[in-house]
N, C-alpha and C positions, 0 to 999 in steps of 0.2 A: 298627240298629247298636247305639244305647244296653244293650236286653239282653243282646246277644253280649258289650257290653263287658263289664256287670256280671258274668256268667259269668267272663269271660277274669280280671279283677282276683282270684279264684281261683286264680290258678294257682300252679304249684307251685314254681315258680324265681321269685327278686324280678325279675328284668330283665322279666320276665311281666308278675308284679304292679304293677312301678313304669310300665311304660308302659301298660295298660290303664288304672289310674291313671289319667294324663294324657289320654289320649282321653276319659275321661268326664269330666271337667272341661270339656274344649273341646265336649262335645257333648250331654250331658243339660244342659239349661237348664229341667227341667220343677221342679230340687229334687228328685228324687228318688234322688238318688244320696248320700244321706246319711248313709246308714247302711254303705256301701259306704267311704265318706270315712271315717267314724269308726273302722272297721277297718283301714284302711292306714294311719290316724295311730298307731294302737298296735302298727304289722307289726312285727316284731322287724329287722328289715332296711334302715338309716337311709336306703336311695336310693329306697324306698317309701312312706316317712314324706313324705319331702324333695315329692316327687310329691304325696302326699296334700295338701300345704301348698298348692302350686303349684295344684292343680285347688278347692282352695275358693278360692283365689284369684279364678279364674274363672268359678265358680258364684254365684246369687242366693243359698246356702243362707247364711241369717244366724240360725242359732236360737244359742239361750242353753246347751242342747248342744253346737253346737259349738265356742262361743266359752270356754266352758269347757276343751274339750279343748285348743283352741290356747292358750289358759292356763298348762294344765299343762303342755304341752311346753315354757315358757318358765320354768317352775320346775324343771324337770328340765337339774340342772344337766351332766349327762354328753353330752345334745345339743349336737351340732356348733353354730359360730356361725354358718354358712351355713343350718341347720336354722330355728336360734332368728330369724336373719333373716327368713327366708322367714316363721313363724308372725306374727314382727311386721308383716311388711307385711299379710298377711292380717287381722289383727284391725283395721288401721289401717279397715277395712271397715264393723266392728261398733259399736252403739253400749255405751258402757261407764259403769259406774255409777265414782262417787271413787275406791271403793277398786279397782276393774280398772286405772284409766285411771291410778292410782299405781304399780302393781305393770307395767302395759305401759310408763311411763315410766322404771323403775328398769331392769327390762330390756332397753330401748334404749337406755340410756346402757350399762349393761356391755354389751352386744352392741357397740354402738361402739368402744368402749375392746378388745375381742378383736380386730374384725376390724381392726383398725389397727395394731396387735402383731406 
């Protein structure tokens, strides 16, 4: 199943790409769907992004790659607050140096201060 997924996370419509997406989250647990994750964090299509968040959610993958990437989706300030959520609880995962763990503080307080508005 895992490589039909990574195939299918290919495809050519986001509703495609967002739920392959989420299948290989609930179901490669080897870590190797990582590089599959770091492309639908950058899909141009924010309900694939949103997906990509939600399956490292549920992945072991903890590298410094990707905690990088969910980084910058929380400094990309045109991402939804529902997005910027989602990245926050996912880093809530990783361990983080002073200055990560100040910049994931600042943007959970403004992500709070959005979704309450």
């Amino acid at each position: 199943i895992v490589p039909k997924l990574r195939t299918t996370a290919q495809h050519p419509g986001p509703a495609g790409r967002r739920q392959s997406v989420l299948q290989l989250g609930q179901w490669d647990k080897s870590g190797n769907a990582e590089d599959r994750l770091q492309q639908a964090l950058a899909d141009p299509a924010p309900e694939v992004r949103q997906a990509a968040v939600t399956a490292i959610g549920e992945t072991a993958i903890r590298t410094d790659s990707m905690k990088t990437s969910l980084i910058d989706l929380l400094r990309n300030q045109r991402e939804s607050a529902q997005l910027t959520d989602g990245a926050l609880h996912a880093l809530e995962r990783f361990s983080m140096s002073k200055e990560e763990f100040a910049l994931y503080s600042q943007a959970r307080a403004d992500a709070d201060k959005r979704l309450s508005q």
